[in-house]
C-alpha positions as a LaTeX table, in Angstrom:
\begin{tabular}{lrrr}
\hline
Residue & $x$ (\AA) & $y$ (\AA) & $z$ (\AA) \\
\hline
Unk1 & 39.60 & $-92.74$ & 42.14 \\
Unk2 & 42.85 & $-93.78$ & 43.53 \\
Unk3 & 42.41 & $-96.30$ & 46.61 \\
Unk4 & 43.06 & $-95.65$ & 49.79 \\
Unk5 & 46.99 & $-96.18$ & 51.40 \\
Unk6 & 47.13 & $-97.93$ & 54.14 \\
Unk7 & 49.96 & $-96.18$ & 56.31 \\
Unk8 & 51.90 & $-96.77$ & 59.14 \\
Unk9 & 53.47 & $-93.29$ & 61.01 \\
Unk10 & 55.97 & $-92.65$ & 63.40 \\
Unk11 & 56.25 & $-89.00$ & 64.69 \\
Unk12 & 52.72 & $-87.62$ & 65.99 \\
Unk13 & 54.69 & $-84.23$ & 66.82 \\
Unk14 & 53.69 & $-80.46$ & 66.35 \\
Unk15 & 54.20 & $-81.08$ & 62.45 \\
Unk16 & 53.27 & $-85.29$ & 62.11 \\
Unk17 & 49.84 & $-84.49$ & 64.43 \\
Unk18 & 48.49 & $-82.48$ & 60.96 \\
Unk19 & 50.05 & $-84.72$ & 58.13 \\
Unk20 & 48.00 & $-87.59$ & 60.42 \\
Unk21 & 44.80 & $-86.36$ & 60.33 \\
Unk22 & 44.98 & $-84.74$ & 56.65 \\
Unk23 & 45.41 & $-88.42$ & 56.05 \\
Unk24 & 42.55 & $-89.89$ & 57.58 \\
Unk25 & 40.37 & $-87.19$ & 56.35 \\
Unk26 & 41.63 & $-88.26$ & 53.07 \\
Unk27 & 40.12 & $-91.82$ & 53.76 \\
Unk28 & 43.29 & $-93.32$ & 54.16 \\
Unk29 & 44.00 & $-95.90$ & 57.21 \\
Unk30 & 46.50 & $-95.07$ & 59.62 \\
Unk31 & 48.20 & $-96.78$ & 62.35 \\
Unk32 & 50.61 & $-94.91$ & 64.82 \\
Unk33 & 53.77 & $-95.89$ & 66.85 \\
Unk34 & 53.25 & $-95.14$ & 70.56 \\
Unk35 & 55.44 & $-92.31$ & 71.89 \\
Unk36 & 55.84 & $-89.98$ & 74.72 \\
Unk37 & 56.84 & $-87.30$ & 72.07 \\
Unk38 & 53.15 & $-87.23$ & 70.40 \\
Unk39 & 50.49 & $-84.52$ & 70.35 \\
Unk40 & 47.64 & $-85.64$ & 72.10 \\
Unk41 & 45.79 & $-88.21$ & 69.80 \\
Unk42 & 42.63 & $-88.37$ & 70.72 \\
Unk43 & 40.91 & $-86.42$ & 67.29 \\
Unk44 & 42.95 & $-89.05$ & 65.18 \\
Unk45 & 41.50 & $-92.36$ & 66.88 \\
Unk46 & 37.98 & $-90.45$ & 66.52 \\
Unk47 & 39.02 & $-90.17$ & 63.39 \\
Unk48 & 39.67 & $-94.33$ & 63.11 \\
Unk49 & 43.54 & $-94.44$ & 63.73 \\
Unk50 & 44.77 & $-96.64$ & 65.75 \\
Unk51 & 47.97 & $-97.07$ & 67.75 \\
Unk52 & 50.75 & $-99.66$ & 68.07 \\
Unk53 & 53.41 & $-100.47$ & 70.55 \\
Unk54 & 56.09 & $-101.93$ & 68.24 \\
Unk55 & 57.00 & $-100.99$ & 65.08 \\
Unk56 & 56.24 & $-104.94$ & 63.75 \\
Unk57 & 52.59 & $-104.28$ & 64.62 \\
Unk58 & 52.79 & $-100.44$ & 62.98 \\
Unk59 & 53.85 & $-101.88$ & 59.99 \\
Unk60 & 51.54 & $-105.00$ & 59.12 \\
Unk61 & 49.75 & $-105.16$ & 56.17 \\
Unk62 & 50.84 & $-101.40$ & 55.34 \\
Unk63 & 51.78 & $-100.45$ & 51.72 \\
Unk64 & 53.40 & $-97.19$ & 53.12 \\
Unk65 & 55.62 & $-95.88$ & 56.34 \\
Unk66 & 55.78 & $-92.63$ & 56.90 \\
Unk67 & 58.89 & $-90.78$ & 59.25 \\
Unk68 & 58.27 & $-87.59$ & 61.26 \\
Unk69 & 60.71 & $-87.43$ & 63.32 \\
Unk70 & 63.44 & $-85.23$ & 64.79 \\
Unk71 & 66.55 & $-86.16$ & 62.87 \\
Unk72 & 69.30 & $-88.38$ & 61.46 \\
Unk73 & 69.79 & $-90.38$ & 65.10 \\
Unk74 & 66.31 & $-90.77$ & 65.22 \\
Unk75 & 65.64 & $-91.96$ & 62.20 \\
Unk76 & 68.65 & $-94.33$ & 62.04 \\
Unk77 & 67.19 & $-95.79$ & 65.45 \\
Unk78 & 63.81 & $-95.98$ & 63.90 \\
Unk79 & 64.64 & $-98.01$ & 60.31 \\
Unk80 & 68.35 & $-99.84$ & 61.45 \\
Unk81 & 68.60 & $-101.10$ & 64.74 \\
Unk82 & 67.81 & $-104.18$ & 66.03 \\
Unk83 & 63.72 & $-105.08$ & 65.46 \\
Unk84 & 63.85 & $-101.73$ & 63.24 \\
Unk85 & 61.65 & $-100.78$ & 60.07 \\
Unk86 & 64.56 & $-103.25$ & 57.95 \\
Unk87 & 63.04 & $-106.20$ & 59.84 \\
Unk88 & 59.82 & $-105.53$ & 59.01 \\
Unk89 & 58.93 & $-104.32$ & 55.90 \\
Unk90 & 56.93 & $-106.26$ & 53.37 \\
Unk91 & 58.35 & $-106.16$ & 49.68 \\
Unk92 & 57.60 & $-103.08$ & 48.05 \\
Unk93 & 56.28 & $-101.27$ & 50.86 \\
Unk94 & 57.27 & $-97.26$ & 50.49 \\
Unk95 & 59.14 & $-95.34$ & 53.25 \\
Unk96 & 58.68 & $-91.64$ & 52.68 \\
Unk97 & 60.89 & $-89.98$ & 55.40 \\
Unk98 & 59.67 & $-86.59$ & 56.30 \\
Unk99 & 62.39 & $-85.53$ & 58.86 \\
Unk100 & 65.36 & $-83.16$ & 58.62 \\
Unk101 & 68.64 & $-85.39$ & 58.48 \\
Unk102 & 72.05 & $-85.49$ & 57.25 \\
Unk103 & 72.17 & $-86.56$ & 53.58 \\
Unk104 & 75.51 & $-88.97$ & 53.63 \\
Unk105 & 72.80 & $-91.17$ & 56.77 \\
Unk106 & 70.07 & $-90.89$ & 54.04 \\
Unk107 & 72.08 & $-93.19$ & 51.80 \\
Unk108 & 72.89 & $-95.59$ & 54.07 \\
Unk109 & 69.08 & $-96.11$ & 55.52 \\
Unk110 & 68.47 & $-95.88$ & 51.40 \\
Unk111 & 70.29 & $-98.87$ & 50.99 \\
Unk112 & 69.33 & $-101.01$ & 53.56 \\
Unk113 & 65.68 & $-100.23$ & 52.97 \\
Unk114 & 66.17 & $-101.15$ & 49.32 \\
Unk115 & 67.75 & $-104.36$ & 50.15 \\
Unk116 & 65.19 & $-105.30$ & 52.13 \\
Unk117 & 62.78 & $-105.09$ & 48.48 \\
Unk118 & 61.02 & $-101.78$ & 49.95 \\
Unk119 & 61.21 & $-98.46$ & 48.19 \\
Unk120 & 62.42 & $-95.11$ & 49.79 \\
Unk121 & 62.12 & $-91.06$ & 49.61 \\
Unk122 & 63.03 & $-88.86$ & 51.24 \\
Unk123 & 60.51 & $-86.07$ & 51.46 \\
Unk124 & 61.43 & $-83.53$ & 54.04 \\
Unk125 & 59.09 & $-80.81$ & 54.55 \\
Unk126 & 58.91 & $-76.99$ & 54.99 \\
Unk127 & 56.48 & $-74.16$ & 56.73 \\
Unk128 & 54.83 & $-74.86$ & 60.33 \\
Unk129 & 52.16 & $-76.78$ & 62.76 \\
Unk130 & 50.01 & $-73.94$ & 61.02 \\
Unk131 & 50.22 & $-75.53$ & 57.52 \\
Unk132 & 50.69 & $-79.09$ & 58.67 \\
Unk133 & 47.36 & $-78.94$ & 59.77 \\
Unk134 & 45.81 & $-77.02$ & 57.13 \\
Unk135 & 47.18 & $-79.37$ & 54.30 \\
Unk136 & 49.61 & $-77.33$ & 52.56 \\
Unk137 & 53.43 & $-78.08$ & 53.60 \\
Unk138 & 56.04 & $-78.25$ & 50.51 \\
Unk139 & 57.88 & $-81.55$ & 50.00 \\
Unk140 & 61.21 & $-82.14$ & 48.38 \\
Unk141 & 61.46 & $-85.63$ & 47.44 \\
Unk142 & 64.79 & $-87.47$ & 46.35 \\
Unk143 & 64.47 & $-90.71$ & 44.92 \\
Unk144 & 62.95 & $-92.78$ & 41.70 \\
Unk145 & 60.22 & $-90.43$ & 39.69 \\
Unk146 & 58.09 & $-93.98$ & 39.43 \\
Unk147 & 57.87 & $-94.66$ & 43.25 \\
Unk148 & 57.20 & $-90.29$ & 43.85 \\
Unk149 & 54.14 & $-91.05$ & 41.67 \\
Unk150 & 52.62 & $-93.51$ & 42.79 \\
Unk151 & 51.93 & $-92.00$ & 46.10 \\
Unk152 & 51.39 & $-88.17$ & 44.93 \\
Unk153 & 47.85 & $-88.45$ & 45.52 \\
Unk154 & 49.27 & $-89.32$ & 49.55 \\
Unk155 & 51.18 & $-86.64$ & 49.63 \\
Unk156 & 48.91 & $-84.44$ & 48.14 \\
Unk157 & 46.30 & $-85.42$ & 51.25 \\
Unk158 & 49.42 & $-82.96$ & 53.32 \\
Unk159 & 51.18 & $-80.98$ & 50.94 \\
Unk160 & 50.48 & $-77.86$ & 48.94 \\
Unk161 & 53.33 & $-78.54$ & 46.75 \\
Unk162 & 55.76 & $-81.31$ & 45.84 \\
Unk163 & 59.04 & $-80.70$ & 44.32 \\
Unk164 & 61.27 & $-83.72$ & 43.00 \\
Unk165 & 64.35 & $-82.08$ & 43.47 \\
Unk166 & 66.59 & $-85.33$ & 42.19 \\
Unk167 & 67.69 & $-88.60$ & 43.49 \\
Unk168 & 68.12 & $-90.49$ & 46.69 \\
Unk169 & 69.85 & $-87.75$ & 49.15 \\
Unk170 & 68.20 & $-84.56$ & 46.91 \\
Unk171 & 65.17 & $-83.97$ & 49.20 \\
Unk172 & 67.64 & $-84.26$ & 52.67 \\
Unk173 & 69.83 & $-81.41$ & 50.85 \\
Unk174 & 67.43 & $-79.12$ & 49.86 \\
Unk175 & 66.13 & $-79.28$ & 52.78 \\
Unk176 & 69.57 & $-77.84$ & 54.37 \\
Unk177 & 70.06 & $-75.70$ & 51.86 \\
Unk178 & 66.36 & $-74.09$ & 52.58 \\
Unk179 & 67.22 & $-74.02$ & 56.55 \\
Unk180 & 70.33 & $-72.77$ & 56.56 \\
Unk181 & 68.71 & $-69.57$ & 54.47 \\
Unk182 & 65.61 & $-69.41$ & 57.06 \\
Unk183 & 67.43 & $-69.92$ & 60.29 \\
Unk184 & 69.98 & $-67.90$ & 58.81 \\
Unk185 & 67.71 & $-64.88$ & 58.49 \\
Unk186 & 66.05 & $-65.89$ & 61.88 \\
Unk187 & 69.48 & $-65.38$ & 63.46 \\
Unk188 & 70.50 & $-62.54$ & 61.53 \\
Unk189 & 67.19 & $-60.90$ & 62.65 \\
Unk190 & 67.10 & $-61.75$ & 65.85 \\
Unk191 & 70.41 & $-59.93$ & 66.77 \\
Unk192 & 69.39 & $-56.78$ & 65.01 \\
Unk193 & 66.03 & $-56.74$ & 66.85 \\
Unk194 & 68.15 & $-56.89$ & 70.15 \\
Unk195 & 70.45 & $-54.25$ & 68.50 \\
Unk196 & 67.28 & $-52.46$ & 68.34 \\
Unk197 & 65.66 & $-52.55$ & 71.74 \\
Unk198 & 68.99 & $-51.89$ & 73.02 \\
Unk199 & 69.56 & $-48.83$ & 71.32 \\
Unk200 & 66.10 & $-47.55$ & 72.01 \\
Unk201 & 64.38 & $-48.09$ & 68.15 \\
Unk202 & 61.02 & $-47.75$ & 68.17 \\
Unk203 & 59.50 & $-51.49$ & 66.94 \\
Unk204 & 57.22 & $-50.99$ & 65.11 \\
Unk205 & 58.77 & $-48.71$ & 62.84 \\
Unk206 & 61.61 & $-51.03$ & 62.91 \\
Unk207 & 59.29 & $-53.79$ & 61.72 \\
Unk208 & 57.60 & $-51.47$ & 58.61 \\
Unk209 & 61.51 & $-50.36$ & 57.60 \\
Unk210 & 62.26 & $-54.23$ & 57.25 \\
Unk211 & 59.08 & $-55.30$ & 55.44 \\
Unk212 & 59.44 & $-52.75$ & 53.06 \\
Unk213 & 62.53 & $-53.08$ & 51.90 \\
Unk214 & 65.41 & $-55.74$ & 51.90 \\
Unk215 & 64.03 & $-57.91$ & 55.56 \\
Unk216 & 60.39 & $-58.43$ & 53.78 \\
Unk217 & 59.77 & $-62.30$ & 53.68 \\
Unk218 & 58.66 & $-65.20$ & 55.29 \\
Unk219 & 60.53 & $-65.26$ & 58.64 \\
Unk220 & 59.94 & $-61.11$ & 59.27 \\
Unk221 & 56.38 & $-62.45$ & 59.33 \\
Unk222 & 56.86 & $-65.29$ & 61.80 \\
Unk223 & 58.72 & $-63.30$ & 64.02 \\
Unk224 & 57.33 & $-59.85$ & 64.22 \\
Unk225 & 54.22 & $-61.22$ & 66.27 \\
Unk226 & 56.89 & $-62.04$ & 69.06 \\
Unk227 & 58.86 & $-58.79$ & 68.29 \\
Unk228 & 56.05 & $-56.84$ & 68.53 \\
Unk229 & 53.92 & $-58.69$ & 71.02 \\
Unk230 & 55.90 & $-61.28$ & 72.59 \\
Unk231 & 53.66 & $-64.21$ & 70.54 \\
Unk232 & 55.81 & $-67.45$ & 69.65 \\
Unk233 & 52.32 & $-68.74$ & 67.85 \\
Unk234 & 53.18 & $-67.89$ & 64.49 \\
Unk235 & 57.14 & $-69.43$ & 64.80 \\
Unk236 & 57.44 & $-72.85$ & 67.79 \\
Unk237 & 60.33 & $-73.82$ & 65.87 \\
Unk238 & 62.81 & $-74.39$ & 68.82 \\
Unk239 & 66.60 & $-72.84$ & 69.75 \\
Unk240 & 67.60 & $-76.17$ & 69.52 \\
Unk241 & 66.03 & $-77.58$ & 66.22 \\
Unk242 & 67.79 & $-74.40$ & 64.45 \\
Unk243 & 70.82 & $-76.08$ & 66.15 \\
Unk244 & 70.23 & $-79.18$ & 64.72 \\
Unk245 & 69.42 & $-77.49$ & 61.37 \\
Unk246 & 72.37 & $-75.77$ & 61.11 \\
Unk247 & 75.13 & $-78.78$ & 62.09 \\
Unk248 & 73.59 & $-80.62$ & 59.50 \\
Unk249 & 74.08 & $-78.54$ & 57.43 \\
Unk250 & 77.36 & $-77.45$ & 58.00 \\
Unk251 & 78.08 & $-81.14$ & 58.29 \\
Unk252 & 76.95 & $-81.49$ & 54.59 \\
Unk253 & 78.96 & $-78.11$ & 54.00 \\
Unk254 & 82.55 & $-79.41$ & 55.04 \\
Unk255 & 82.05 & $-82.59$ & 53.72 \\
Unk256 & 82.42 & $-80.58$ & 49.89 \\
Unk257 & 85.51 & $-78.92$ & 50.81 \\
Unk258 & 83.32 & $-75.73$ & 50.90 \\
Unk259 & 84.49 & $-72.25$ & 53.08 \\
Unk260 & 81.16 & $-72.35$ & 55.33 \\
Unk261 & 82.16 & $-69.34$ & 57.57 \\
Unk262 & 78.99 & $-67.88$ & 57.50 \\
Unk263 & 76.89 & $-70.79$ & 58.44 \\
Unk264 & 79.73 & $-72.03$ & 61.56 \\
Unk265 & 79.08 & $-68.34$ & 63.08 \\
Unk266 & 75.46 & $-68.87$ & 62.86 \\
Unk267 & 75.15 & $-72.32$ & 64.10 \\
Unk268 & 77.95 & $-71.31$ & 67.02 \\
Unk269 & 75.36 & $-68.24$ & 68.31 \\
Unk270 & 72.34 & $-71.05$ & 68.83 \\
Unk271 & 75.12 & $-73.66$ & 70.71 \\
Unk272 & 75.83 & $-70.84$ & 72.44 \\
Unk273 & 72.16 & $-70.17$ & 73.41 \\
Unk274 & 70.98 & $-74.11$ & 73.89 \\
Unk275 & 74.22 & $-73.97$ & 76.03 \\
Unk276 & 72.95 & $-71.38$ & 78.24 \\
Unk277 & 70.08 & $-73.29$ & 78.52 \\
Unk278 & 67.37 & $-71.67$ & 76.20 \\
Unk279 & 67.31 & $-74.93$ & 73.73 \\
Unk280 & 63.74 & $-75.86$ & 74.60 \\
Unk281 & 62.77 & $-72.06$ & 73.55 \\
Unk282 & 60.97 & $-71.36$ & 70.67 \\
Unk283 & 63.18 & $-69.48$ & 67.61 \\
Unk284 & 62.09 & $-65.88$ & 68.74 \\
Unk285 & 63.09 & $-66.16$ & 72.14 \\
Unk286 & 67.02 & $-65.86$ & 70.61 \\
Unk287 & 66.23 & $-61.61$ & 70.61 \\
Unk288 & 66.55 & $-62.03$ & 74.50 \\
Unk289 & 69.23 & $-64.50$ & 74.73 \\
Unk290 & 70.88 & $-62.00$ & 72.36 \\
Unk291 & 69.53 & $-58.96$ & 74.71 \\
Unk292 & 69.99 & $-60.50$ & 77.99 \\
Unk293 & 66.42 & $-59.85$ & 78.77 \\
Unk294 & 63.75 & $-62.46$ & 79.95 \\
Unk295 & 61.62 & $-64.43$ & 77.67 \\
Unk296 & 58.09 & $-64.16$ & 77.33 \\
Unk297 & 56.33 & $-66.92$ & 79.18 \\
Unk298 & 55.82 & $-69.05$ & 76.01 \\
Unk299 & 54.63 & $-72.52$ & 77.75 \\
\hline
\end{tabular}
């Protein structure tokens, strides 16, 4: 039986809240960076986490950190600046970083973790609250096979699959590549759903056309609960995370030298709509941006 981690987390958001508690259910020991941003936390402590006020105090006598946070800023203000993870870490403590962020930042917070004698992956994460909860996100890890497996049975607490997609940077660009698909199609869909209610489609059929032919998948799913019946539970994602999403990845995208027209039109729509204000809006909301109709009240 493979002892128990001992982990320190920072990110208790609508996706960190389940990977915590999967991991104390797991047995493992957990200690938590205080944050305004966190679910509430009151089923972890009863679970026997505990919280800390500095990173220093996260971080003692932990074999493993784990990063839920937003993005590449965040994450960079988390491991590099002054008092940051670098300054803390005991040799060969592992940093798995769980958050969306640019790839080109990855290898520079790579580095200096390294040369502080710590090991990093990067091990960003796909589906929702919904699976974060239940235990069964997907991973993409970049970095050394030998470091990946000597935490798989942590990750396994969380995940319902684990891909090693390559080296340092590989998890952080699959990751793009996988969102710029998803909040491609959310986009894509959301305009023809306000083409739709414009022109006086009935929905539901609308919905049945799609999922049986070429708009079945994952993201017709999360969104037809609002299409149909104005419910954001199934997709909390917001306007302004698909932002995010996107300029990373066109980010990554121009940096190759490649023709990302596509993915600049898509990302441009969501500016537009975090512009206008709806940023803090979950994903479906965009069909009334796009329709100039009111949102549901969505809390």
């Amino acid at each position: 039986m493979t002892a128990p981690f001992r982990v320190g987390f920072v990110g208790v958001g609508l996706m960190g809240h389940g990977i915590a508690r999967n991991l104390l259910e797991a047995e493992h020991t957990l200690s938590f960076l205080d944050h305004p941003g966190n679910q509430p936390t009151e089923d972890l402590r009863a679970l026997g986490a505990d919280s800390q006020t500095t990173l220093a105090d996260m971080v003692r006598d932990k074999n493993v950190v784990l990063l839920c946070v937003t993005g590449t800023p965040e994450v960079e203000a988390v491991t590099l600046a002054d008092g940051g993870l670098v300054d803390h870490l005991a040799p060969d403590t592992i940093v798995v970083d769980c958050s969306t962020a640019q790839p080109d930042s990855t290898l520079k917070v790579a580095a200096r973790i390294k040369a502080a004698g710590a090991h990093y992956l990067d091990a960003p994460m796909t589906r929702t609250p919904k699976e974060a909860e239940a235990g069964k996100l997907n991973l993409m890890l970049g970095g050394e096979t030998a470091v990946l497996d000597q935490i798989r049975p942590l990750l396994a607490a969380f995940a319902e699959n684990i891909y090693h997609v390559g080296p340092t940077g590989s998890g952080h660009r699959m990751k793009l590549l996988h969102n710029f698909v998803s909040i491609g199609f959310t986009g894509l869909l959301a305009e023809a759903t306000a083409c739709a209610q414009r022109s006086g489609v009935d929905l539901e059929r609308f919905v049945q056309v799609l999922d049986s032919g070429g708009g079945h998948g994952v993201v017709l799913d999360r969104l037809t609960p609002y299409i149909l019946a104005r419910d954001c539970g199934a997709f909390r994602f917001s306007i302004s995370n698909c932002h995010k999403d996107l300029s990373y990845y066109t980010h990554m995208a121009d940096g190759m030298g490649l023709a990302s027209i596509g993915a600049h039109a898509l990302e441009q729509v969501f500016a537009l709509a975090k512009a206008d204000g709806a940023g803090a809006q979950p994903a479906p909301t965009l069909i009334d941006w796009l329709s100039g109709t009111d949102p549901a009240d969505v809390g």
